[in-house]
N, C-alpha and C positions, 0 to 999 in steps of 0.2 A: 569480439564476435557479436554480431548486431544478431538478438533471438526477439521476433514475434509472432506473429499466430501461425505464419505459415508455414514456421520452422522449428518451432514450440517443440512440439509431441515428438516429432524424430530425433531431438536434443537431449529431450530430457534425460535420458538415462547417463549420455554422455556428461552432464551438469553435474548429475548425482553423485558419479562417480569421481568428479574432478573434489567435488565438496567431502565427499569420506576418503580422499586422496591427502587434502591439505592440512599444513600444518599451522594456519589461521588464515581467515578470511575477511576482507575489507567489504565493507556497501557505504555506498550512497545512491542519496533520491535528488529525484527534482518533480517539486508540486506545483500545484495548478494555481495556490496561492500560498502568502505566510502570515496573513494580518487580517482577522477579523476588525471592521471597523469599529473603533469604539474601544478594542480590546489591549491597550499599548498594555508592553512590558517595561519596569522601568527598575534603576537601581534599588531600592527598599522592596521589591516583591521576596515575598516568605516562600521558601521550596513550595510548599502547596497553594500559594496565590497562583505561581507561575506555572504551575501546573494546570490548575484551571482553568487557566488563558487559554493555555496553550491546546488544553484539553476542547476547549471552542475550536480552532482555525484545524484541529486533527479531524473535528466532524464534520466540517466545514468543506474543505477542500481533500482531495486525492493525490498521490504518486499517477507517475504518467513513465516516467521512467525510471528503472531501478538499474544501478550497477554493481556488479560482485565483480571481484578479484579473486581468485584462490592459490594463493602463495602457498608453495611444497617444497621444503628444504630437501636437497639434494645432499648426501655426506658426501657421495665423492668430486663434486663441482665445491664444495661449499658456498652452494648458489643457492638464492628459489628461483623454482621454475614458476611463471605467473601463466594464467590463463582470466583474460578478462571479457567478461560478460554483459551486454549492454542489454535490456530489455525494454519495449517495450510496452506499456497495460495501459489499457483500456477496458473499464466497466462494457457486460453484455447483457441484453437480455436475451435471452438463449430460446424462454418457450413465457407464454403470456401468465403464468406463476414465481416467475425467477424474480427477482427484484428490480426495479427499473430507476436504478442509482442517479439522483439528484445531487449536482455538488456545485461548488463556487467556482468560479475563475477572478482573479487580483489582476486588471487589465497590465498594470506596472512588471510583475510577476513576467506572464506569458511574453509580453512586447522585449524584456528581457532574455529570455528562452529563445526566442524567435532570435534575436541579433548575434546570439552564439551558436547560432544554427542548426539551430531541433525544426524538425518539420511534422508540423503539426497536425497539416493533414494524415501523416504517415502515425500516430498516433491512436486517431482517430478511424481510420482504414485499417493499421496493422494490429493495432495493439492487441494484448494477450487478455483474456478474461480472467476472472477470478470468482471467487466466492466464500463466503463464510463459511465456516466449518456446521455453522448451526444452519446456513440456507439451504446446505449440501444436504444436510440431513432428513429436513423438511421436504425437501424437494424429493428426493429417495424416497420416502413414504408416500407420498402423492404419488408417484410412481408405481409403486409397489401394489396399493390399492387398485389404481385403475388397473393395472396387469391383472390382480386376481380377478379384478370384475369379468376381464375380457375374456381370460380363460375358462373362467366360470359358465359365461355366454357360449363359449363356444361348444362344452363340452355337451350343453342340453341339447335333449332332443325338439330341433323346430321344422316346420316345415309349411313352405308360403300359407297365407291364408288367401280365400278368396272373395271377390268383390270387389271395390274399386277402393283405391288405398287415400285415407287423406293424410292431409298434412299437422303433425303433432300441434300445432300453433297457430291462431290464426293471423294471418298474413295477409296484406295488400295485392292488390291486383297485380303490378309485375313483379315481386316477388314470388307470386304463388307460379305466374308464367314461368318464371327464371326453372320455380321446382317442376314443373310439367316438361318444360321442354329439358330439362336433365333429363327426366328420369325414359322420355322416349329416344333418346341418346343410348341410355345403357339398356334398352329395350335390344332397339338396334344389332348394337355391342353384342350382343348374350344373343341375337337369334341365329336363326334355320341354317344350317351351311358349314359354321364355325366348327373347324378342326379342333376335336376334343385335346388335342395335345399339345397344343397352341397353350404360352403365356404372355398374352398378351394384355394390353391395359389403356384405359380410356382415362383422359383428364376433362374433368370438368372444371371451365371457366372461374377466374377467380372472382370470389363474392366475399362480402361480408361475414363475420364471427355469428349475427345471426341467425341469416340465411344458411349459411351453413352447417350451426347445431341442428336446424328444421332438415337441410338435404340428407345428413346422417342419421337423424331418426328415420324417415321415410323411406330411405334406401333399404335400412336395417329390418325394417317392417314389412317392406314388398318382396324385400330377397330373400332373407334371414342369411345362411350362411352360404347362398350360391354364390356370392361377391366377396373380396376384400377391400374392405374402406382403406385411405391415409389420407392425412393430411400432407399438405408437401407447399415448401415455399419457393416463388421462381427469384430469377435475377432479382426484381424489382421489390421485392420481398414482400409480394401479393400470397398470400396465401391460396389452397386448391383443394379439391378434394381430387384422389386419383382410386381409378377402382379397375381391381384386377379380376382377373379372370383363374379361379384355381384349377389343376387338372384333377384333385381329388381332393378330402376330406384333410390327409395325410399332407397335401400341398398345402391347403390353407392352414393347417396349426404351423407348420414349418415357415412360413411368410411371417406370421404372428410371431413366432418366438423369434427370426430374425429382423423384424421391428420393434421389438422389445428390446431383445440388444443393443439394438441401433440407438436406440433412446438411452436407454441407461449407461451407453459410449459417450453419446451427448453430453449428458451432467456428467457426467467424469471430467470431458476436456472442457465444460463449461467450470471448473473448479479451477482448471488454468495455473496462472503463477501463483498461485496461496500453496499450490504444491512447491515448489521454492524456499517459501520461509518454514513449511513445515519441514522439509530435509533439512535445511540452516538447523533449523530447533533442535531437531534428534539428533545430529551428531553432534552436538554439545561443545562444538568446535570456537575456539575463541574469535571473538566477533569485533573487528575495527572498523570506527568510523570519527569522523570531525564535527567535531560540534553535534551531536548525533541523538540530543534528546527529544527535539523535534522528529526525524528518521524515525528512532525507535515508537515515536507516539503513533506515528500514522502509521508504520506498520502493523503494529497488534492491531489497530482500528479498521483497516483495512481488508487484511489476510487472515485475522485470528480471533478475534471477537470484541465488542463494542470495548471501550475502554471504562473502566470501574469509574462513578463520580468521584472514588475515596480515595485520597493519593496514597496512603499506605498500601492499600489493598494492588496500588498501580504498582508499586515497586516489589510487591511479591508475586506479582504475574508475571511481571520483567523478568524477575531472578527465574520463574517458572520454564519462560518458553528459552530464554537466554541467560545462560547461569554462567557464563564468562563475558566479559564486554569490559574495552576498555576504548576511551576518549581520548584521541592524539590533540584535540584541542586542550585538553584538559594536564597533557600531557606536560606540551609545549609551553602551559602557564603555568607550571610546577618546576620547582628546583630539580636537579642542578640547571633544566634546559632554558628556562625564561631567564636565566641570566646573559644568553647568547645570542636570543633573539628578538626582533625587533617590533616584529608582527607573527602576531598568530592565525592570521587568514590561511586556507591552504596553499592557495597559488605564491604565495611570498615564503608561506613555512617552507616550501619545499626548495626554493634558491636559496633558502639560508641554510638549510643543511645538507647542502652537497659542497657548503665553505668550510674552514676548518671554524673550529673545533671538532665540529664532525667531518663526515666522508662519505662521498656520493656512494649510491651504494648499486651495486652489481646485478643483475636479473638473467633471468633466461628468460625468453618468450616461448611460450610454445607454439609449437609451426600450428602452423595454420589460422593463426587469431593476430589480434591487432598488434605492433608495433608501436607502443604511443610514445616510446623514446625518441623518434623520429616523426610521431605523426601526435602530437599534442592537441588534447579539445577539450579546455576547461569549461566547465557545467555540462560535458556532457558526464551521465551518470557514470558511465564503465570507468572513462579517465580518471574521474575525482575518484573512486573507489582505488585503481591501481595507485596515483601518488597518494593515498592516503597509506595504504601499506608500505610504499618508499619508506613516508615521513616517520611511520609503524617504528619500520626496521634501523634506519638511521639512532632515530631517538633511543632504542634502546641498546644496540652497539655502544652508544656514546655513555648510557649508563653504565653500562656492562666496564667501559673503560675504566669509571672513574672508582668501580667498588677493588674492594679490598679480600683477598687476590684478584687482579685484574682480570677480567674476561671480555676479548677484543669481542667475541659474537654471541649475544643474549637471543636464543632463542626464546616461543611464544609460554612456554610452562617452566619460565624463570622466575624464583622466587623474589628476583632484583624487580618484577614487575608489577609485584601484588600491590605495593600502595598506591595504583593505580586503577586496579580491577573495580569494574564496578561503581567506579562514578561518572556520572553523565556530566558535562559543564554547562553550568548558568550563564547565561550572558547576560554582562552588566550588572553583575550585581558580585561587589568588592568584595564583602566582608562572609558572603555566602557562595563560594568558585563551584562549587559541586554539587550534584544530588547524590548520596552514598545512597546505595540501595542495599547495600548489606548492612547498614544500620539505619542511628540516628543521625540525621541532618545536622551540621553544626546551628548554634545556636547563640551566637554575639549579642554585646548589646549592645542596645541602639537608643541608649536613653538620651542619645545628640540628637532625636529626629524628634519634629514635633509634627502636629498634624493641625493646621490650619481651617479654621471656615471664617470666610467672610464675605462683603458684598461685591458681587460680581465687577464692579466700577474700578478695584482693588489691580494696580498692577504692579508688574514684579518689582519697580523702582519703589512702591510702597512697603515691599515687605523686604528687600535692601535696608531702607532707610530703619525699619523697628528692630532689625538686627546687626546694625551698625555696631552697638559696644561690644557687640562678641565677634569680630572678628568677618572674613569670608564665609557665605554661605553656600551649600545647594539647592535649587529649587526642582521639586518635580511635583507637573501640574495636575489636580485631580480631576478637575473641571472647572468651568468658570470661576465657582466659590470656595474650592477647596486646593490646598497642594501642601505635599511635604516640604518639609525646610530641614537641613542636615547641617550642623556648623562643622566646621574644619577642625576647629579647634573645640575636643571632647570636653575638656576640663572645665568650657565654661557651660556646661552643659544646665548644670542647678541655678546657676545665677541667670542664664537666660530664663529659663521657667519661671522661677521668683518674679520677674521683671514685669512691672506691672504697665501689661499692653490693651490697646484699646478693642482688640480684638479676639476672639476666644483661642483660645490656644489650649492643648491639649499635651502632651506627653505620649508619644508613640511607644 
C-alpha cells in the first residue's frame, strides 16, 4: 500500500494497529545518497571507524522512502498474514521557524532510483513530513507563547484610538501606499450598511514578510479588537493577510481558539512519519532488516535525534529505541545458512531459499494491499522490506530444522534465534562480520596489517615488489602517500616487520 501526505493521517491508525498486531516487522529504506566523497569504507575499518564514516553520509543525505512489512502469524492457517507499506518522506517547512532541512543527493544514487522506477517528482509533491522530537518540542513552545500573547491581547480592555494612525516602521513610498490603500479596503469592509450578522472576510493582497509585520501592527492599532487578523497561504504559496469581521466579542475569541487549534493541528501532522518509528519503538516488536546498519543510522538521525559522535553511546541508544533487531544479511553470513548460499545480496538471497535446503515459504496477503508475489519491484522500499521477512522466515525454519529436537517452524521469540539478535553486519570487513550492540565488538588481531607512508610517485607494483618474500598481499589505499598492506600468509607477519625496507613502515 503506497502511504504519503495525502493519505498519511487517515492511515495512520490503521498502521498502528497492523504494527501492535504483528508478530515481527521488516523495513527497508532507499536514500538520497550512500558515499560521502572522500569517506571510503574499507576491509581494516575498526566498528567505530566505520561508524563514523558512516555517521557522515547518515548527516549527509535523508530516507525518501521507507518500507514496513508487518508479518502476523496466524495458528490456524500456520501462515503470516503480510501487510506492506511503502511510504513516502519528504522534509517540510511547515511555518517560517520549522527547520528548512539541507541535504545531499549522490547523482549515481538517484539516476539508480529513477531506472527502478521511483518517481521522484512524486517524492517531492507527495512526500510525508517529519520532524525531531526536539523541533516538535521547540516548535510547541513558540506556539504556546505566542497563543498566551494573543490571548493575553485579547482579553484587555482596548478601544480605537483617535487621530490619524501611522505606520509602526518607517517604510518606502510604495510600501507605505501598498499599507494606505489596505487599510481603506478594510475601511470599506467594516462600513455603513454591513449586516451585523454577517461573517464575512476580506483578503489582502500578498506581500512580503515585511510589509506584512508593518500591515498587522497597523491593523492592530487602528482596529484593536474590531477585526480578526491570519495569516494564510494561496496556491502559489504567496502568503496573505485575511481579516474577518466578528459578530461579537464571544465570535472573535471563538475564531482565535479555532486558529489556535488549527495551528497546533499543523505541528502535530508537520511531526508526520517520525510518528512511525516512534510506534515501531514502543512496541518493542522485533525489527528485520538487510544489511540494515546504515537503515538503522539514518533513522535515529532522522526521526529520533541527532546521532551521538560516541559509538558506544550509539549502540545504547540503538538497544534504547530498538531492543530487538536482527540482520538477515548477517544472518545469511552465519552458519549453518552461508554454507548454502552463494550470495548474500537480497534479491539473489531470496531465489536461493525458495531452493532446497530450504523451502519457499507461504504468506497471506492482506486484501486490500500489494501482492508482490505476482507484482515484484526490487528497490522499491515496501518490496525489499516484504522479501526481507521471506528471507526472515525461510532462514529461520531452516534453523529450526536442523536443531535438536527438530522444529520445522521457528517463530520470531525463539530462543534458536538469539545468537543473532542484535548485531548489525559490517560490510567487508572479514575478521570483524558484526556490530554486537549488546556488547563488546570482537576484537582479532591484525598484527599482519601494516600501515605504510610513503612518496606519492610510489605505486602498487612498488609495494608488491618490498613484499614479495612474504608471500600474496592486500592493499587498501589511504591516499596518495599512505595505504595498508595485509599479508595472506599471518605467520610471516614478524619477519615482514623485521625486514629492513626503504620506506617507513609501521605495525597496525
Amino acid at each position: 500500500m503506497e502511504i504519503n501526505r495525502n493519505n498519511f493521517k487517515e492511515s495512520l491508525s490503521q498502521i498502528e494497529a497492523a504494527i501492535e498486531a504483528s508478530s515481527f516487522l521488516a523495513i527497508d529504506t532507499e536514500f538520497t545518497g550512500l558515499e560521502v566523497h572522500g569517506n571510503s569504507i574499507h576491509a581494516f575499518d575498526l566498528p567505530e571507524d566505520r561508524y563514523q564514516k558512516l555517521l557522515k553520509s547518515a548527516k549527509s543525505f535523508i530516507i525518501v522512502q521507507f518500507g514496513l512489512a508487518t508479518f502476523q502469524y496466524n495458528e490456524t492457517t500456520k501462515r503470516y498474514d503480510v501487510s506492506t507499506y511503502n511510504f513516502y518522506i519528504f522534509p517540510r517547512s511547515h511555518c517560517k521557524q520549522a527547520p528548512d532541512v539541507r541535504f545531499l543527493c549522490q547523482s549515481s544514487s538517484l539516476e539508480f532510483l529513477v531506472s527502478q522506477g521511483m518517481d521522484v517528482t512524486k517524492i517531492v509533491k507527495d512526500g510525508i513530513s517529519y520532524l525531531l522530537p526536539a523541533d516538535k518540542q521547540r516548535l510547541l513552545e513558540l506556539l504556546q507563547q505566542r497563543h498566551a500573547h494573543q490571548n493575553e491581547h485579547m482579553a484587555s480592555e482596548s478601544t480605537p484610538p483617535s487621530g490619524s494612525i501611522q505606520s509602526p516602521t518607517t517604510l518606502n513610498r510604495e510600501q507605505q501606499r501598498f499599507i494606505d490603500c489596505s487599510l481603506r479596503r478594510i475601511d470599506e469592509f467594516l462600513g455603513a450598511g454591513r449586516d451585523p450578522r454577517s461573517m464575512d472576510w476580506l483578503d489582502i493582497e500578498p506581500c512580503n514578510a515585511f510589509v506584512r509585520k508593518c500591515l498587522f501592527e497597523t491593523i492592530n492599532q487602528k482596529y484593536k479588537l474590531n477585526v480578526h487578523l491570519e495569516s494564510k497561504v494561496n496556491d502559489r504559496k504567496q502568503r496573505y493577510i485575511r481579516v474577518s469581521l466578528p459578530r461579537s466579542q464571544e465570535d472573535l475569541q471563538q475564531i482565535e481558539r479555532e486558529k489556535q487549534n488549527a495551528e497546533l493541528e499543523e505541528l502535530d501532522d508537520a511531526v508526520g512519519f517520525s510518528k512511525i518509528i516512534r510506534i515501531i519503538s514502543e512496541s518493542g516488536k522485533l525489527v528485520v532488516g538487510h544489511n540494515m546498519l546504515l537503515d538503522v543510522l539514518h533513522v535515529i538521525n532522522q526521526f529520533c535525534f541527532e546521532l551521538p559522535s560516541e559509538y558506544e553511546e550509539f549502540k545504547s541508544v540503538t538497544r534504547c529505541l530498538f531492543p530487538r533487531i536482527i540482520d538477515t544479511k548477517h544472518m545469511a553470513s552465519s552458519s549453518p545458512i552461508k554454507d548454502f548460499v552463494s550470495s548474500t545480496t537480497l534479491a539473489d538471497l531470496q531465489k536461493e531459499l525458495e531452493r532446497a535446503p530450504f523451502a519457499k515459504v507461504k504468506i497471506d496477503v492482506t486484501e486490500g494491499f500489494t501482492d508482490y508475489e505476482t507484482n515484484a519491484r526490487l528497490h522499491e522500499a515496501g518490496y525489499d522490506a516484504y522479501i526481507t521477512g521471506l528471507c526472515f522466515i525461510s532462514m529461520s525454519n531452516y534453523i529450526g530444522s536442523k536443531s535438536n529436537p527438530r522444529c520445522d517452524r521457528v517463530l520470531p521469540d525463539s530462543p534458536l534465534l538469539d545468537p543473532f539478535k542484535n548485531k548489525l553486519h559490517l560490510m567487508r570487513i572479514g575478521d570483524i562480520p558484526y556490530i554486537n550492540l549488546d556488547g563488546s565488538d570482537m576484537s582479532p588481531s591484525r598484527d599482519h596489517v601494516f600501515h605504510l607512508t610513503f612518496d606519492k610517485e610510489k605505486k602498487a607494483a612498488d609495494i608488491l615488489k618490498l613484499f614479495s618474500p612474504f608471500g600474496n598481499i592486500q592493499i587498501v589505499w589511504l591516499g596518495e602517500n599512505s595505504a595498508l598492506v595485509a599479508l595472506y600468509k599471518k605467520d610471516q607477519a614478524e619477519k615482514a616487520f623485521c625486514w629492513n625496507f626503504l620506506v617507513l613502515l609501521n605495525s597496525f
